[in-house]
N, C-alpha and C positions, 0 to 999 in steps of 0.2 A: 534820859531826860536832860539832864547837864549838857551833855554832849550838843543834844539836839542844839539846847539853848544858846547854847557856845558856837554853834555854827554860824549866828546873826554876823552878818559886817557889824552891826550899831553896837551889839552885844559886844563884841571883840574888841572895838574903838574903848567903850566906857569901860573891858575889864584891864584892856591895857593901859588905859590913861592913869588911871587907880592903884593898879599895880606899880607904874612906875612911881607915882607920889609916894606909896607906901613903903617901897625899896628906899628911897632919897630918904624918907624921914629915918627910918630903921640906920640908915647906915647915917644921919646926920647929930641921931641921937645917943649912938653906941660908942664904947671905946675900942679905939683898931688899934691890934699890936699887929705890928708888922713883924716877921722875922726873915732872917737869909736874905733882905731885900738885894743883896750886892749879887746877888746870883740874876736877878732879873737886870737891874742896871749895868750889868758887865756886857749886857745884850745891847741894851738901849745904846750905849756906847762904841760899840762895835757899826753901831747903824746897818743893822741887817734883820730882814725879817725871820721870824721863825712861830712853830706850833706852839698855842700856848695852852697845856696840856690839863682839865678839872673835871671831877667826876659830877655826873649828871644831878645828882640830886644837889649839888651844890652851885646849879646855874644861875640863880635868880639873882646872888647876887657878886658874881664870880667877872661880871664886865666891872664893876667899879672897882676891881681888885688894878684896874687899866688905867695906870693914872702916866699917859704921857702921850707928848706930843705926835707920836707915830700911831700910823692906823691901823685898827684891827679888826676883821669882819670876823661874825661869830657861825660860825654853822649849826642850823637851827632844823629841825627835822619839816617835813613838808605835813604831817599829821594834823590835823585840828586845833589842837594843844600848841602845837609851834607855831601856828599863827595869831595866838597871843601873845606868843614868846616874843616872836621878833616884832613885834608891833611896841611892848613894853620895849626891849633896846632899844627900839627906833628912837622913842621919846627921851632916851639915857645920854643918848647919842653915839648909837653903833649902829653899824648897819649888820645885813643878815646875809649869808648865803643858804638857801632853802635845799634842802636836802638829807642824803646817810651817807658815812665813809663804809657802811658794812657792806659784804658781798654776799650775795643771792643772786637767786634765777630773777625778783623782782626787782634787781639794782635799779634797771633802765627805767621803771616802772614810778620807781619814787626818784626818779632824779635824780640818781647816784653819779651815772656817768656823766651827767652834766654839773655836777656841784664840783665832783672832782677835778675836772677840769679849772672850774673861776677858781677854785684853791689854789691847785699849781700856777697859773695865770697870776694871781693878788702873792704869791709868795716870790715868785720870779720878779715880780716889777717893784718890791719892798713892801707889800701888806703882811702883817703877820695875820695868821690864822687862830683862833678859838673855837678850839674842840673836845667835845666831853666824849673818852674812846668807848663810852659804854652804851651810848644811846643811840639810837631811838628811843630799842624798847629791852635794852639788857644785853647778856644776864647783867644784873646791877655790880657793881667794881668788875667787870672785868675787860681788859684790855682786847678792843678788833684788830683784825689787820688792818683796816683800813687807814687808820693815821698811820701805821708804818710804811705802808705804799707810797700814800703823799709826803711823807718824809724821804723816801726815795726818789720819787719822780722828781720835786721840788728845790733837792737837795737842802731839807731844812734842818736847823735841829730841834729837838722838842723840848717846850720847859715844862714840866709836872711842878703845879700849886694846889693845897691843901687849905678849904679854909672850915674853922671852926667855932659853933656859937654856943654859949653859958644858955641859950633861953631860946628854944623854935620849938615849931609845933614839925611836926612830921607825919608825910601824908599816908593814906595805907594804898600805894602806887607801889609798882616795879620796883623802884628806883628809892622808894622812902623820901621823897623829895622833901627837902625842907625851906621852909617860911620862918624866917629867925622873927624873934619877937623885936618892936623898941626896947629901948634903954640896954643895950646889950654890951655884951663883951665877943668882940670879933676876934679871932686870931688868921693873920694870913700869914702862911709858911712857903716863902718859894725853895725850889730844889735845883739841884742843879743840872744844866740842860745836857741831856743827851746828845750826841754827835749825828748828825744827817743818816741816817743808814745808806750803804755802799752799795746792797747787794741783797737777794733772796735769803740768801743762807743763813745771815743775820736775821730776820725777821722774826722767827722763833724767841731766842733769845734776850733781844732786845726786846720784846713783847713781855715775855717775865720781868726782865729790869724794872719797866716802865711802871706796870701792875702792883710791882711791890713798891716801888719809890713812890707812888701816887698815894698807897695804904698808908704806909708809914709818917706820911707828910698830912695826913688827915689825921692821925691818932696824935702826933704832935699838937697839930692846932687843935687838938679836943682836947688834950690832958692840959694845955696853957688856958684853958677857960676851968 
């Protein structure tokens, strides 16, 4: 029945407009510790784009973690669900690439091979990319190959950020999505970025890296609240 409801264009305009006020107040009324921030500005400085690397349940407020003047499109699943996602960016002021980094027989099907593409496209001409490696639909924390691809193709590198709240409600979804409450205490922990993957053979590997540097970087910003 949700679902259904949620299909509405009107329905989706008024859960995103809402949604976004309610993220802006959430995050105008809480206190953000930042940490590792020089790991992300040693980026900004470089002036190159790159993946910027957050687990799914932590998307909703994972774009205002993006406080600079370079731009960043988020990739946002083609689902039901993700067109209230990217309708809330919109109004944040991001934009969306609609699609899955994951591989299947139905990549073509959702989009895959075409999201793929405006990624590498938006990272070759200076866009950085936001991407949660675990969604659409899971397993929840764990690393696909597909941001490792687009880090190959792209030649990007990946930053894994961890953010974490003292007060959210948490959904009974895949993913345990969380909705932080007002008056909060935020913790954003950035980590330090992975190098472009070169080659196949790396992909395994650097897949583990990534999965545990992303864990790690979320327990941090939970044990600082």
């Amino acid at each position: 029945m949700v679902k259904y409801i949620a299909g509405f264009k009107l329905t989706q305009l008024l859960i995103s407009l809402l949604g976004s006020l309610y993220v802006l107040f959430v995050y105008k009324t809480s206190t953000i510790n930042l940490k590792n921030r020089k790991n992300i500005d040693r980026l900004f400085k470089k002036n190159e784009s790159f993946i910027y690397a957050f687990w799914h349940d932590q998307l909703l407020i994972c774009p205002l973690t993006w406080q600079s003047k370079f731009e960043i499109k988020v990739l946002i699943s083609k689902h039901r669900d993700g067109d209230i996602i990217a309708r809330l960016i919109s109004k944040l002021g991001f934009k969306a690439i609609r699609g899955s980094t994951h591989k299947s027989g139905k990549t073509k099907n959702k989009g895959g091979l075409t999201s793929a593409r405006q990624m590498i496209k938006s990272l070759k001409n200076g866009i950085s990319i936001g991407i949660s490696p675990d969604g659409p639909k899971g397993p929840r924390h764990k690393v696909s190959d597909g941001i490792l691809s687009i880090s190959r193709l792209s030649n990007s590198s990946i930053l894994p950020v961890g953010i974490g709240f003292k007060k959210k409600w948490v959904l009974n979804t895949w993913d345990k999505f969380i909705i932080p409450k007002p008056f909060n205490q935020i913790t954003i922990v950035w980590g330090e970025a992975i190098p472009a993957i070169k080659n196949e053979k790396s992909i395994n590997q650097t897949k583990n890296k990534l999965e545990s540097k992303m864990e790690d970087l979320t327990k941090k910003a939970n044990k600082n609240n």
